[in-house]
N, C-alpha and C positions, 0 to 999 in steps of 0.2 A: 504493500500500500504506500509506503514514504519514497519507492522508488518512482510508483506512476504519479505521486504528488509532486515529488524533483521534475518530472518528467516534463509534467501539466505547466509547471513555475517556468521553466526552461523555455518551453515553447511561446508562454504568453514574453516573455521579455524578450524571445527574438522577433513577434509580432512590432512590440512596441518598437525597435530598433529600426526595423524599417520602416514605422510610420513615420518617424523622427526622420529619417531620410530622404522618403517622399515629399515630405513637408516641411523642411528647412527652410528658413526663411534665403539660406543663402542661394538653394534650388531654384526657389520660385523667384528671384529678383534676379536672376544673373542675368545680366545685360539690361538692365532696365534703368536706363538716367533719371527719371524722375524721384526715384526711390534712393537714389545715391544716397545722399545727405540722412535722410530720416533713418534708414538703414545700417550706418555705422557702426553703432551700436546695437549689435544683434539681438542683446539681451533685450531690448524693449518693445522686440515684438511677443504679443503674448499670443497670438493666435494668428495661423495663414492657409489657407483655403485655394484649390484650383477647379474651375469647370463651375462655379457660383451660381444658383439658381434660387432666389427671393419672391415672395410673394407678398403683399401689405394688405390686407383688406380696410373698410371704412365702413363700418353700419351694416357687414355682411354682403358685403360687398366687391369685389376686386378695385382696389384704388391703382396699384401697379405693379406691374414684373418686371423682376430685373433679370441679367444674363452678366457675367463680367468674367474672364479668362484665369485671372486671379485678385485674392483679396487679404488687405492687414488688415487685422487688430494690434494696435501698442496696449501697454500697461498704461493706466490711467488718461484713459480714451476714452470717450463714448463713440468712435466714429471709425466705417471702414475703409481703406482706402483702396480702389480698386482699377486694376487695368484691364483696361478695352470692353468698355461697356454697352450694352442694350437693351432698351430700357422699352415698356408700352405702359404708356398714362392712359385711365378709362376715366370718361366723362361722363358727370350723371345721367345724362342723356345713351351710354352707352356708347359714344364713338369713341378712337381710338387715338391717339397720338404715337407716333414709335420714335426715340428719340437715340442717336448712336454719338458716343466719345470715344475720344484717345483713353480717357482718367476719368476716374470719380470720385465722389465721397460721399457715403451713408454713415448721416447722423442722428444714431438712437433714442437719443436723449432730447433732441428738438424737431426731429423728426421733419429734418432736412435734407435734400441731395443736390450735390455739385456735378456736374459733367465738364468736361473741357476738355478743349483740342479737337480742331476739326470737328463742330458741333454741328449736327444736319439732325433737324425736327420736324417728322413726315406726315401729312394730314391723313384725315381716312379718306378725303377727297382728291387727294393728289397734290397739295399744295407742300414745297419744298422750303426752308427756312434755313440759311448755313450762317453761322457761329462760331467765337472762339470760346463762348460760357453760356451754359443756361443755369436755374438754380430754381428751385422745386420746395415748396412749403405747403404738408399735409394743411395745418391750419387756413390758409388762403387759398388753397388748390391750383396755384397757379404756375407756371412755366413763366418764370422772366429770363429773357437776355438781354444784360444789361450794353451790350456792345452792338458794334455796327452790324447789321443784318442783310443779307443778301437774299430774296424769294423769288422761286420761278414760279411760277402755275402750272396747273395743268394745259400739257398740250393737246390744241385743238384738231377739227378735221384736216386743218389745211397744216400741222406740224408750226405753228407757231403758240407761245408762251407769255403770257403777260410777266415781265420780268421790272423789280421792285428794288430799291434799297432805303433803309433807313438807319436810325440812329440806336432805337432798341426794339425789344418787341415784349409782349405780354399777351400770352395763351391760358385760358380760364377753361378749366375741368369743367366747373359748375355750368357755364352758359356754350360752349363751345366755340366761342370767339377768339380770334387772333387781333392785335390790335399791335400796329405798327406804327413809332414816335417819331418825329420831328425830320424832318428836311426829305421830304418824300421825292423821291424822283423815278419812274416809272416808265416804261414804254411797251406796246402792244400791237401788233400787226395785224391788219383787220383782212379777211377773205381779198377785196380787192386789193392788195398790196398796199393799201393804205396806212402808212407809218402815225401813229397818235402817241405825244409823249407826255406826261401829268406829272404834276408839281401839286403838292398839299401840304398842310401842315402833319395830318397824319391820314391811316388808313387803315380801315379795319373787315376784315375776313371771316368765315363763316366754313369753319370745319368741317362743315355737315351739308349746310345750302349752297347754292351754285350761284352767290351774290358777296359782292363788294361794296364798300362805301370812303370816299376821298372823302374827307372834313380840311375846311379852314383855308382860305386863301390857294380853291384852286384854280388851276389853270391847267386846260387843255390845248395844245399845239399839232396842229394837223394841217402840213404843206401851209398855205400862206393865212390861214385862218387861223384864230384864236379864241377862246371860250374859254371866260373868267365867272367865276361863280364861290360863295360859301362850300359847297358840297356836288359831290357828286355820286351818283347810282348806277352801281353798273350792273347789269343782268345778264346773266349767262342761261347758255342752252344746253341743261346736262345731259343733252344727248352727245353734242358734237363738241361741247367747249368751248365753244364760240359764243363773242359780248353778242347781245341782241338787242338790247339798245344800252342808252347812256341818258340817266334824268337828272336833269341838274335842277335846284328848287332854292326860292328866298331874293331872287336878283339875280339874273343872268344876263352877259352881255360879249356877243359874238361881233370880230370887226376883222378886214381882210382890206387889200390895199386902196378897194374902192367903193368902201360902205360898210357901217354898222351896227348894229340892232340890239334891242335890249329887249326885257320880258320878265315875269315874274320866275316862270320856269322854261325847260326847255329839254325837248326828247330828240337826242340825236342817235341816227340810225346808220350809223359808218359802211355799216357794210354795204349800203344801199345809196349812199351819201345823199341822208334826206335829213331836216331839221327843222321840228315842229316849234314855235315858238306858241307860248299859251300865257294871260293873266295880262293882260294891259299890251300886246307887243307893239313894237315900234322900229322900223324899218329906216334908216337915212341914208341919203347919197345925194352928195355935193348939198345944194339945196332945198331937195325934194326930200318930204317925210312922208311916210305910207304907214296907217296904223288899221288895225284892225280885231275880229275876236280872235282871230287865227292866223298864223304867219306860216308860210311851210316854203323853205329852201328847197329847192330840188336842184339836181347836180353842183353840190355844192354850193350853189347861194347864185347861178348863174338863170336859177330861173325862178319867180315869185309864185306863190299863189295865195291868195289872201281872203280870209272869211270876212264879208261883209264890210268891205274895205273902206274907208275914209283918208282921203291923199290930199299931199299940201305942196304944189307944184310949181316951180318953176319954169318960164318960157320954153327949157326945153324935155321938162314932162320926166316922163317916168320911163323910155325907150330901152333903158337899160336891164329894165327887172324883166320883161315881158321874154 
């Protein structure tokens, strides 16, 4: 009996030996610079993990999965540090976010995560989002990156992308909005090769809908026209992913080399290059003012059509709308 108990003891300590070995912190970090420094000192990792697979629930719920290649724990840590992670954030709505880094960091104790390096955060709708940090709080439910951001959209029938950058960006679990901060600048190719490029203060997206919205000082730039407005609406077609119109509302006001017009709102149809003008519109060139209930640009503003028109005419009229 004391021999098969030797025997038993014997075997469990050559188990443990090679889990000590499998699991070295020096194993799992060999070749890895970001861990250089923290990892000096070997003793202060207290726990290291490879092939990482996490699950968080909220109210029984899945809040997010994580994947990561490997992972520390130090002594007197609440937090783990991990490489080459990926990550799927659920929205109480149920859509998805998949979110991939170089690094990360899960912290238990505030029930916080860091990602960084080469950040790319992927809509359930196709919307693209690249990064060098995002940061994640159970408490808020939110995805902030607080750094410059770069978004494609999804690609349409015709293989074009409405492509975006800003200053930071803020994705909400709770609502499933993206919302994108300060110095917007944007451009989009429309079916007929038509180049449109947008300027706003910010812009916000819809994880789940196949709709955008430009806020604050924008501005639409298409060949020699222009359309400045508070906001803009863009509506897409989730069949093809193509914008299908564009609403602007509050004060709108289009002008190109040889006239132009104002309106309360205004539905522009790019791909069609039509432009409805509605709420007071007002049409000028040179002298001549043309107002009506209805204003509608067609080929571009080269031809008028006017509901119920009332014109204020110069000797040589109005020749040019017609």
């Amino acid at each position: 009996m004391n021999k098969f108990v030797q025997f038993g003891l014997f075997t469990l300590f050559i188990v443990f030996i090679f889990e000590l070995v499998m699991f070295a912190p020096e194993d799992i970090l060999e070749g890895r610079d970001p861990y250089e420094e923290v990892t000096d000192d070997q003793e202060q990792v207290q726990q290291a993990m490879v092939g990482v697979h996490l699950v968080e629930t909220l109210e029984g719920k899945k809040e997010w999965e994580l994947w990561a290649e490997k992972a520390l724990n130090y002594k007197q840590s609440q937090s783990w540090q991990l490489d080459v992670v990926r990550m799927i954030f659920f929205t109480e709505k149920g859509d998805k976010y998949i979110v991939t880094g170089k690094k990360g960091e899960v912290n238990s104790e505030d029930k916080t995560i860091h990602i960084e390096g080469d950040v790319v955060v992927r809509s359930q709708n196709g919307y693209k989002f690249s990064t060098k940090l995002v940061e994640y709080s159970t408490e808020s439910r939110k995805i902030r990156g607080p750094h410059p951001i770069e978004m494609l959209g999804p690609r349409d029938i015709n293989g074009n992308s409405l492509y975006l950058t800003g200053q930071s960006m803020i994705a909400d679990m709770t609502s499933s909005d993206i919302t994108i901060n300060k110095n917007i600048r944007a451009r989009k190719v429309f079916a007929n090769e038509r180049l449109v490029k947008i300027e706003s203060d910010l812009a916000n997206f819809s994880g789940k809908a196949y709709t955008s919205l430009f806020e604050g000082n924008v501005v639409l730039d298409s060949e020699s026209m222009r359309i400045t407005g508070p906001e803009a609406f863009f509506q897409f077609d989730p069949g093809s992913d193509q914008v299908v119109s564009i609403k602007m509302v509050g004060g709108v006001r289009v002008s190109d080399p040889d006239k132009w017009a104002t309106a309360h709102s205004l539905i522009a149809f790019f791909n069609e290059d039509r432009f409805v003008f509605k709420g007071n519109p007002r049409v000028v060139q040179d002298a001549d003012e043309l107002r009506g209930d209805e204003i509608i640009f067609i080929d571009g503003g080269k031809k008028v059509k006017v509901l119920r028109a009332k014109a204020k005419l110069d000797k040589n009229g109005l020749e040019n709308f017609n």
